[in-house]
Each structure stands twice: as structure tokens, then as C-alpha cells.
Gaussian input, Z-matrix of N, CA and C with variables (Angstrom, degrees):
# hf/3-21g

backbone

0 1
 N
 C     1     B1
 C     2     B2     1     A1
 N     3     B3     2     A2     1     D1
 C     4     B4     3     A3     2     D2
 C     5     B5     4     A4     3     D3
 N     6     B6     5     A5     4     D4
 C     7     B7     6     A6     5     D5
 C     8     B8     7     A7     6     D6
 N     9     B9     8     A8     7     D7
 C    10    B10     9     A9     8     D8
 C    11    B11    10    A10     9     D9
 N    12    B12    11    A11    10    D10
 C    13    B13    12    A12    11    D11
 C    14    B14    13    A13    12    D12
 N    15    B15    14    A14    13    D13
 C    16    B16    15    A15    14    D14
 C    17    B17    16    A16    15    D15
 N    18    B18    17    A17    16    D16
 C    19    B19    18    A18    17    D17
 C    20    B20    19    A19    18    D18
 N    21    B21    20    A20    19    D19
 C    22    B22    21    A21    20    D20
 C    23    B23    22    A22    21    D21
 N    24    B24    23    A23    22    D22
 C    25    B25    24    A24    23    D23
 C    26    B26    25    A25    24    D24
 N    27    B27    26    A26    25    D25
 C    28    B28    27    A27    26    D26
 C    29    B29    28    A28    27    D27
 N    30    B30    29    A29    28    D28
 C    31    B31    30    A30    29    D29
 C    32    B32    31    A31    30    D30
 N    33    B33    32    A32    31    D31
 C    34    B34    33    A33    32    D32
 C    35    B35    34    A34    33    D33
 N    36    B36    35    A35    34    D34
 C    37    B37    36    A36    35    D35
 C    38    B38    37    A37    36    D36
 N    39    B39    38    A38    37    D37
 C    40    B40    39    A39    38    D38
 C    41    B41    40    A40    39    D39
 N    42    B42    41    A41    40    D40
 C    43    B43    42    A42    41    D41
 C    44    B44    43    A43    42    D42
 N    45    B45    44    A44    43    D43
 C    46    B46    45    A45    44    D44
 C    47    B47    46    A46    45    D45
 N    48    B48    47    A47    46    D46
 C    49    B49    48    A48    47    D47
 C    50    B50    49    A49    48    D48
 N    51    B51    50    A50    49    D49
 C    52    B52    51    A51    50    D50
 C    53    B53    52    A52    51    D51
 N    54    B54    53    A53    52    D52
 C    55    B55    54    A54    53    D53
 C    56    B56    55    A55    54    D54
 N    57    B57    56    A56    55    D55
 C    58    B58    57    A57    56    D56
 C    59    B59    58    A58    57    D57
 N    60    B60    59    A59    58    D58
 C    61    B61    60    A60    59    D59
 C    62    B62    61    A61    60    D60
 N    63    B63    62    A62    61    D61
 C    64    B64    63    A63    62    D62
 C    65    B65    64    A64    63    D63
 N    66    B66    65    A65    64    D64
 C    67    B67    66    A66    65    D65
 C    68    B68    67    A67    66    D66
 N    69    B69    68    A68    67    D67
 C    70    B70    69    A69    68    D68
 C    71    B71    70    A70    69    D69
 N    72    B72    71    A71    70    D70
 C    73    B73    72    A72    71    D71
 C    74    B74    73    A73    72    D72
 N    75    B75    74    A74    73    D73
 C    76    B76    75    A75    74    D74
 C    77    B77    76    A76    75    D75
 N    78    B78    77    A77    76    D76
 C    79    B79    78    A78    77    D77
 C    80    B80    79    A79    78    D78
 N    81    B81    80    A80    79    D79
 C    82    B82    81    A81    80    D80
 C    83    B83    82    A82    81    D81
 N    84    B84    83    A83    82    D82
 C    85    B85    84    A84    83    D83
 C    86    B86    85    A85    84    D84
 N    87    B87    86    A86    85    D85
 C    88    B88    87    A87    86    D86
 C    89    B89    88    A88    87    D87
 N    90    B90    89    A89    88    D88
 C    91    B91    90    A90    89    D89
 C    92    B92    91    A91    90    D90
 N    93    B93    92    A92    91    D91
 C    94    B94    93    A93    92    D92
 C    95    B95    94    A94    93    D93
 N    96    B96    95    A95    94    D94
 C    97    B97    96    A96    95    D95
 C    98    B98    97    A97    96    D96
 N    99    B99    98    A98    97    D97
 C   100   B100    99    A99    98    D98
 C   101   B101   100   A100    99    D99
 N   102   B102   101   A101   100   D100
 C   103   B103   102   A102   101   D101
 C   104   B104   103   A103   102   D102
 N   105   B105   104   A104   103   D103
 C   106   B106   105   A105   104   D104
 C   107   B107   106   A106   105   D105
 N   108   B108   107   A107   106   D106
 C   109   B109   108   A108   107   D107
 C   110   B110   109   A109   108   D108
 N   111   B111   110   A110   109   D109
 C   112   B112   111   A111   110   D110
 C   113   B113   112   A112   111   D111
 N   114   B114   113   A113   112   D112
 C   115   B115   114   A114   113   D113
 C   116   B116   115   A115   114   D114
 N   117   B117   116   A116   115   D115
 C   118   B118   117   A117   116   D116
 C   119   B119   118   A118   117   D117
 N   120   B120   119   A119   118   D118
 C   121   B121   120   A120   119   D119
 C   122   B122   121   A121   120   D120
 N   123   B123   122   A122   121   D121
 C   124   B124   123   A123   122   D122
 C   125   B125   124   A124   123   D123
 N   126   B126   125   A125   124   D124
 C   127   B127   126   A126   125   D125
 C   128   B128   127   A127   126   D126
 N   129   B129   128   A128   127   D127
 C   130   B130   129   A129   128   D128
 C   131   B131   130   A130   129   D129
 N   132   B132   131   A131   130   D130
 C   133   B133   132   A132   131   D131
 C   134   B134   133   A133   132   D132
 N   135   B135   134   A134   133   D133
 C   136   B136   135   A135   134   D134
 C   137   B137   136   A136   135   D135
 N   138   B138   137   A137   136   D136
 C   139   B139   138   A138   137   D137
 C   140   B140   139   A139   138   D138
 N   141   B141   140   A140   139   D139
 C   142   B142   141   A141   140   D140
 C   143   B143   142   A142   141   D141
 N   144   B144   143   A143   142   D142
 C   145   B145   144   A144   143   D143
 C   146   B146   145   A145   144   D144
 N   147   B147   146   A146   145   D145
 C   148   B148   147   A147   146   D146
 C   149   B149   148   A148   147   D147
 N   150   B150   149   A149   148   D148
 C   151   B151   150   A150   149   D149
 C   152   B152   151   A151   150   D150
 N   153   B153   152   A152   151   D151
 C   154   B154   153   A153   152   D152
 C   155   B155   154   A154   153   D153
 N   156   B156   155   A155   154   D154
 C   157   B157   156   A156   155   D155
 C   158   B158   157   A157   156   D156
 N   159   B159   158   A158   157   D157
 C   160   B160   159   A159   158   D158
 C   161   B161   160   A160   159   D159
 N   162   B162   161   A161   160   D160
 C   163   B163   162   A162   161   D161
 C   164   B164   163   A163   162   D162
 N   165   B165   164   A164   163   D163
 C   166   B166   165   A165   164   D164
 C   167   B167   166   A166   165   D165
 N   168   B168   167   A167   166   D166
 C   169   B169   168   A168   167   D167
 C   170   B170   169   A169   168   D168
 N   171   B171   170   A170   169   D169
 C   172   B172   171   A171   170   D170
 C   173   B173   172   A172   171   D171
 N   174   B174   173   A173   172   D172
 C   175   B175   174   A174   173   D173
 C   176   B176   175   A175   174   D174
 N   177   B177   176   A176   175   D175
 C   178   B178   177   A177   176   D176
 C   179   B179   178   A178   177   D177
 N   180   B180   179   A179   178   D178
 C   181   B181   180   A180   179   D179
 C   182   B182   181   A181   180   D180
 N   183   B183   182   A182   181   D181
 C   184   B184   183   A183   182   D182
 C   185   B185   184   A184   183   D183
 N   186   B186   185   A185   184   D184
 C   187   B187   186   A186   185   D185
 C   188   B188   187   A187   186   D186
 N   189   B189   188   A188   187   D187
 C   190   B190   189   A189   188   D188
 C   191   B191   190   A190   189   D189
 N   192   B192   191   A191   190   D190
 C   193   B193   192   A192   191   D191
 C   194   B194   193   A193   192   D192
 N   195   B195   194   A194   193   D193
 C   196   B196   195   A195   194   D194
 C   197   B197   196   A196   195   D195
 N   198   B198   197   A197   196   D196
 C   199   B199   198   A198   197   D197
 C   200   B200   199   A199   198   D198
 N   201   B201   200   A200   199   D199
 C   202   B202   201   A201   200   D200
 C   203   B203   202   A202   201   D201
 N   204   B204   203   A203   202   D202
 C   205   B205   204   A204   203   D203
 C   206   B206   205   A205   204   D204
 N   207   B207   206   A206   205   D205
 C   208   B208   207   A207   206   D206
 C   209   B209   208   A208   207   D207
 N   210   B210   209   A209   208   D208
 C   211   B211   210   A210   209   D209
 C   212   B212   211   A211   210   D210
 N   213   B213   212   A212   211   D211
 C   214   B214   213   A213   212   D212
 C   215   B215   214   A214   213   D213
 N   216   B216   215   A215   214   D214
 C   217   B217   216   A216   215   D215
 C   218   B218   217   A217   216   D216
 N   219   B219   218   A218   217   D217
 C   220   B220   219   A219   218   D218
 C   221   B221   220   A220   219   D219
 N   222   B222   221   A221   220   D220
 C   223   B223   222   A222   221   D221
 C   224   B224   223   A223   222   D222
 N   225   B225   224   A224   223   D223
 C   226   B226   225   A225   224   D224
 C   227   B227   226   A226   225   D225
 N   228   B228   227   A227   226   D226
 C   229   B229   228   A228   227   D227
 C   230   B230   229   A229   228   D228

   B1=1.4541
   B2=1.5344
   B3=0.9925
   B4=1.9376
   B5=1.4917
   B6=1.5541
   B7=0.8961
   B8=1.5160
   B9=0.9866
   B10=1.6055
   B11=1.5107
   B12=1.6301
   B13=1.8078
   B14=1.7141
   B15=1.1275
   B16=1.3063
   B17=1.7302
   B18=1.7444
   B19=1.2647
   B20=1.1303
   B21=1.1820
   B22=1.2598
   B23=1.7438
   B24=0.6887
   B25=1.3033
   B26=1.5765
   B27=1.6009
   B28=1.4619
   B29=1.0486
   B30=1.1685
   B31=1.6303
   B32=1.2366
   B33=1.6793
   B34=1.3758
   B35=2.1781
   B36=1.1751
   B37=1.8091
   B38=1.4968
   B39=0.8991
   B40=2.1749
   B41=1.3504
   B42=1.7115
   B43=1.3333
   B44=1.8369
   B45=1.0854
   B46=1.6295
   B47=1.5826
   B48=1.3743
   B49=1.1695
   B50=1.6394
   B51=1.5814
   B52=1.2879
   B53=1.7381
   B54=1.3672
   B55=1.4744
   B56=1.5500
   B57=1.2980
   B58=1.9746
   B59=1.4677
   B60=1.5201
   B61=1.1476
   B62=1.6537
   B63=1.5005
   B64=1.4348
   B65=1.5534
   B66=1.2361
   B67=1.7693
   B68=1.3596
   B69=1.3034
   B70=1.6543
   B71=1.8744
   B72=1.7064
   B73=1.1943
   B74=1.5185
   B75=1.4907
   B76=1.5129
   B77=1.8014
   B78=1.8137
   B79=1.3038
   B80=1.2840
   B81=1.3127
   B82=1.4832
   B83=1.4669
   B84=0.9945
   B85=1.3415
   B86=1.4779
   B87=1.5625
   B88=1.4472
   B89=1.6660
   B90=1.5576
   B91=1.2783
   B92=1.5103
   B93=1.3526
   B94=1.6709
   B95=1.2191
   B96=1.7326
   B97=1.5462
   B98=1.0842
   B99=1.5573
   B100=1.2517
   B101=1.5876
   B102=1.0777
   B103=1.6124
   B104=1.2344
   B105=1.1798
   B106=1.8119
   B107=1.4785
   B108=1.5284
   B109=1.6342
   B110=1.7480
   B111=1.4382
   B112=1.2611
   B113=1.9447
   B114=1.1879
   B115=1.4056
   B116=1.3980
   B117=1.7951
   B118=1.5901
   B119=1.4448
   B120=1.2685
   B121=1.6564
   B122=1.4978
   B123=1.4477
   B124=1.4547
   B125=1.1602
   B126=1.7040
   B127=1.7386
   B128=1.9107
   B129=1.8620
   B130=1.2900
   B131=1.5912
   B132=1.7924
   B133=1.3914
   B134=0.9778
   B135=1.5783
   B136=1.5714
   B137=1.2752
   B138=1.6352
   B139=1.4313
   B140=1.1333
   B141=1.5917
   B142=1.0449
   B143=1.5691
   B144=1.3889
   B145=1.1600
   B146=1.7767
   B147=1.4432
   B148=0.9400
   B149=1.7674
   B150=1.8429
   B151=1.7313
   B152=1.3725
   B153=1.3619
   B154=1.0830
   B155=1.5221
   B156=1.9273
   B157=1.2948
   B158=1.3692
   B159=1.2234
   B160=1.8243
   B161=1.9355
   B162=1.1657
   B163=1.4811
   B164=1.5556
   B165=1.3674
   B166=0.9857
   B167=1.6684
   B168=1.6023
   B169=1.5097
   B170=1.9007
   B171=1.5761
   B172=1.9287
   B173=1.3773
   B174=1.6192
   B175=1.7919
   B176=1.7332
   B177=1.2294
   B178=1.2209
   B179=1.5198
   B180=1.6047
   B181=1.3116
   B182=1.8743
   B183=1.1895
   B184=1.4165
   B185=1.3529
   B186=1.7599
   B187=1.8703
   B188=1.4149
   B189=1.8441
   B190=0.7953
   B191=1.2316
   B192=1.6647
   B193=1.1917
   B194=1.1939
   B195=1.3574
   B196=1.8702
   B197=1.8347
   B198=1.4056
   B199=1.7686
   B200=1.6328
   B201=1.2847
   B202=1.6763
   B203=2.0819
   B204=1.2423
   B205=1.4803
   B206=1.7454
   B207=1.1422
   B208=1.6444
   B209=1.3542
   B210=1.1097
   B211=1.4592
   B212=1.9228
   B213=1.3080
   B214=1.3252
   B215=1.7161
   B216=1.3081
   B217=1.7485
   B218=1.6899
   B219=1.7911
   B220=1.4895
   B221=1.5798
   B222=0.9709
   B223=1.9856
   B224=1.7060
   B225=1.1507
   B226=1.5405
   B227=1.3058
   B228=1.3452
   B229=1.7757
   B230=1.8116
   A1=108.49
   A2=116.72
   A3=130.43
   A4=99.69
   A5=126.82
   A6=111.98
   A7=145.72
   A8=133.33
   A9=126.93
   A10=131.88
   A11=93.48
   A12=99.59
   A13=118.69
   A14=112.17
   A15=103.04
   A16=102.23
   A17=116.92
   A18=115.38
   A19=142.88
   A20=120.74
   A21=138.13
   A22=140.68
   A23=110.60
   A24=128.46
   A25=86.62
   A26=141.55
   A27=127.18
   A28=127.35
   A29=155.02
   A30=167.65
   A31=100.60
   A32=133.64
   A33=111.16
   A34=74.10
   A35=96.10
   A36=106.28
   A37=125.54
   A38=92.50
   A39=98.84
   A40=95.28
   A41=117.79
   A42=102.67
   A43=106.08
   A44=107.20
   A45=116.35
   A46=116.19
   A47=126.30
   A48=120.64
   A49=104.68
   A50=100.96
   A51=101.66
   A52=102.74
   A53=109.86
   A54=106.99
   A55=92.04
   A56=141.87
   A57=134.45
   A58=83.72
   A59=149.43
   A60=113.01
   A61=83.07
   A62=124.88
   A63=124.30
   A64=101.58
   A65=119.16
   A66=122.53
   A67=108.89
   A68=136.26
   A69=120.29
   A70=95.97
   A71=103.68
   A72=108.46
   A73=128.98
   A74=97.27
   A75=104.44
   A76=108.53
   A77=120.95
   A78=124.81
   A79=109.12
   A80=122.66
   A81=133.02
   A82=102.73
   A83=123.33
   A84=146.64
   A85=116.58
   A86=81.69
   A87=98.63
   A88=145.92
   A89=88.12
   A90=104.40
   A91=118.83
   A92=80.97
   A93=106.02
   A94=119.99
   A95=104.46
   A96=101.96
   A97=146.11
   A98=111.49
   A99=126.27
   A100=120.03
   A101=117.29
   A102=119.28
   A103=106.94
   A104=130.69
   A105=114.18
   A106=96.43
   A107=126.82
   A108=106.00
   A109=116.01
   A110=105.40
   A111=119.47
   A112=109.08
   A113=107.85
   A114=114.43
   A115=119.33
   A116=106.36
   A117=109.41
   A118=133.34
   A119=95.71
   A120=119.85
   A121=117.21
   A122=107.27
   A123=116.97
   A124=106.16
   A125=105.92
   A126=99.56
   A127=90.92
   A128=116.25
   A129=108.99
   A130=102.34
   A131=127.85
   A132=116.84
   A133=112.98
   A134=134.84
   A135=124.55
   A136=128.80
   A137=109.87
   A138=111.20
   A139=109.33
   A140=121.21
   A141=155.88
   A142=124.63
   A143=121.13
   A144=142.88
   A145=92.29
   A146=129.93
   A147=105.00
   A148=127.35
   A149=91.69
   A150=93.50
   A151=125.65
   A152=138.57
   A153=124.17
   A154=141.00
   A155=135.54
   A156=103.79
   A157=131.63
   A158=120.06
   A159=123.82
   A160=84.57
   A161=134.24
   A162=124.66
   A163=89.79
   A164=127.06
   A165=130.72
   A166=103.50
   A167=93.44
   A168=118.13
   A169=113.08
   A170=76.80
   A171=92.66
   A172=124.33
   A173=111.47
   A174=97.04
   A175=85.14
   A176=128.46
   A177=131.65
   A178=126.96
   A179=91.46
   A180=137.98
   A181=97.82
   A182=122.61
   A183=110.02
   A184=115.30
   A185=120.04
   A186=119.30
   A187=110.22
   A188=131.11
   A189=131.48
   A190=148.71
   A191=97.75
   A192=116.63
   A193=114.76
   A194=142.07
   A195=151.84
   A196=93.80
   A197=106.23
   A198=97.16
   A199=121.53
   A200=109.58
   A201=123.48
   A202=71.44
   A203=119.16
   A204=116.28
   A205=107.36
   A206=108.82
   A207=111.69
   A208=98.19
   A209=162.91
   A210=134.41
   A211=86.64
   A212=106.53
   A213=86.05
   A214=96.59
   A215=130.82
   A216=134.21
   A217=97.17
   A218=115.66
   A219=93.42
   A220=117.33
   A221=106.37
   A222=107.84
   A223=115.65
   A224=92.36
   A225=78.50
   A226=155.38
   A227=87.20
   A228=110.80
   A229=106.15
   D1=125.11
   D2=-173.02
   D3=-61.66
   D4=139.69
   D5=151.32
   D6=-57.95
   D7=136.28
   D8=159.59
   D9=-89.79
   D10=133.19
   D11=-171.00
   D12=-70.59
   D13=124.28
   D14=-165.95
   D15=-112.79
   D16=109.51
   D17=171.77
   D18=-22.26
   D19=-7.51
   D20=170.24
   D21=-105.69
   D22=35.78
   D23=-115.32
   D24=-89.16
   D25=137.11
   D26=178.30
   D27=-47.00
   D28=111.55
   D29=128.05
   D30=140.82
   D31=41.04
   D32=-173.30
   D33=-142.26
   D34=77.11
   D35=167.72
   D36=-78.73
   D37=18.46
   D38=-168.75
   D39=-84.05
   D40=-30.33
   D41=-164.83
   D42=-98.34
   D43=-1.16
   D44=-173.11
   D45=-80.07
   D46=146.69
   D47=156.55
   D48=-160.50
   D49=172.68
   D50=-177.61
   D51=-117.59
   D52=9.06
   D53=165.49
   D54=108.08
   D55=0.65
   D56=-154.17
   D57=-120.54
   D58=40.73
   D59=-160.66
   D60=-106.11
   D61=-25.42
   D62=-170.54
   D63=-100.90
   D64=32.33
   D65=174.30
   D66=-77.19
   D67=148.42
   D68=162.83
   D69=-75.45
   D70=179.62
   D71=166.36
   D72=-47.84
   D73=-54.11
   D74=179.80
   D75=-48.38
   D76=-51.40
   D77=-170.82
   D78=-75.84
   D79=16.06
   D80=173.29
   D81=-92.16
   D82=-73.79
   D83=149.52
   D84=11.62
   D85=-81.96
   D86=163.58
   D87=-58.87
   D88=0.06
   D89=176.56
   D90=-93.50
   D91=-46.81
   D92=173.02
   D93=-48.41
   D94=-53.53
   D95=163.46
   D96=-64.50
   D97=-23.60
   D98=160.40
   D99=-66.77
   D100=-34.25
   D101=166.70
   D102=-76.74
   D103=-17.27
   D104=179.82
   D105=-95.71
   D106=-29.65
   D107=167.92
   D108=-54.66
   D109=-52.59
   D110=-171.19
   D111=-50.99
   D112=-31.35
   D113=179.04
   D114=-70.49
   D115=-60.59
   D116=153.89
   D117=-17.68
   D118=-60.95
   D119=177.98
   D120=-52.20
   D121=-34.58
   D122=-167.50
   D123=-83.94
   D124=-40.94
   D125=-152.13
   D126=-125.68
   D127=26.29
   D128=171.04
   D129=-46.42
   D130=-72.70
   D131=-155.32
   D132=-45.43
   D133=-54.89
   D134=-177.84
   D135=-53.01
   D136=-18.71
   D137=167.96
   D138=-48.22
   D139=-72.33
   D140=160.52
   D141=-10.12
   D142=-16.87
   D143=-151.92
   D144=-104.39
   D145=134.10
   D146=150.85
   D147=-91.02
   D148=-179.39
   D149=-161.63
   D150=-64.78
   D151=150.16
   D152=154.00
   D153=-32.78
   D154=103.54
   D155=-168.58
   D156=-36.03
   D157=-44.23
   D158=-177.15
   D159=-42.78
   D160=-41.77
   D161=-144.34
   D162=-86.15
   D163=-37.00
   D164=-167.11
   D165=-53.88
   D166=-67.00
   D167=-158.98
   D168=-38.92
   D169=-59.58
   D170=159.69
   D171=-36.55
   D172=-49.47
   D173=-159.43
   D174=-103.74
   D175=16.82
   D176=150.82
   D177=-54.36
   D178=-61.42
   D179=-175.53
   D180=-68.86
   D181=-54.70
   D182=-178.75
   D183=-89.91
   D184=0.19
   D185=161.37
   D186=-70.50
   D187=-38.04
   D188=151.57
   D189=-14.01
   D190=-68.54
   D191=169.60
   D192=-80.77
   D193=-28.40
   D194=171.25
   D195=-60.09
   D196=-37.98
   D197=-178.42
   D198=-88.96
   D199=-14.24
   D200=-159.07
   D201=-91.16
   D202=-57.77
   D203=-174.98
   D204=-43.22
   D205=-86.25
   D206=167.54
   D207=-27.70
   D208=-57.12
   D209=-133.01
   D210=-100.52
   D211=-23.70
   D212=-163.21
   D213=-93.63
   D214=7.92
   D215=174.74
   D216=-86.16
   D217=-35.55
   D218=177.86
   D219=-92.10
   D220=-17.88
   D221=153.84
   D222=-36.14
   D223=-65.05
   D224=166.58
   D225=-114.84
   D226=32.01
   D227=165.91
   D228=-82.08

């Protein structure tokens, strides 16, 4: 089966838009904000959710290491 060219094609964006390209700044803005309410809204419960242990363990695992670093930058000051 031949491939098919699909307009979109990765790294070739000249032909893409999402419709904001003739917005002023301010109606940019306003878009933005309106999509980050609209996002909130969608995905508040999962915020809400706590993390997976594996997720935990990790940012456990890298406060550790972010503090074992600091302790060892004022050692040698």
C-alpha cells in the first residue's frame, strides 16, 4: 500500500495554524487564558489525585540529592 502525504508533516510548520495568527497581543492572551481555564477544568480531579509511589520515591530521591548538593556548596564556602 503506497504511502500517503500527510500536510502536516513534522518540522515543516509554515503550513499549520491554530487560527491566532491575526490576534493582537492582548487577543492572544486571551486565548491562552481561556485555554488554561478550560484545561484546569478538565483535568482539576487528577490534579487532585495523589502521586504514584514510583513518583513519590523519585522526587524523594532527587530532594535528596538537590540537598546532599547544597550542603556540600556550603562546605566549601
Amino acid at each position: 500500500m503506497p504511502k500517503r502525504h500527510h500536510p502536516y508533516v513534522a518540522g515543516s510548520h509554515e503550513a499549520w495554524s491554530v487560527g491566532s495568527n491575526r490576534l493582537t497581543a492582548a487577543g492572544q492572551a486571551a486565548v491562552l487564558k481561556d485555554l488554561g481555564l478550560q484545561l484546569q477544568r478538565t483535568y482539576q480531579n487528577i490534579l487532585k489525585e495523589p502521586a504514584p509511589d514510583r513518583i513519590k520515591e523519585l522526587l524523594e530521591r532527587l530532594e535528596r540529592i538537590r540537598h546532599q548538593d547544597e550542603v556540600e556548596e556550603e562546605e566549601e564556602l
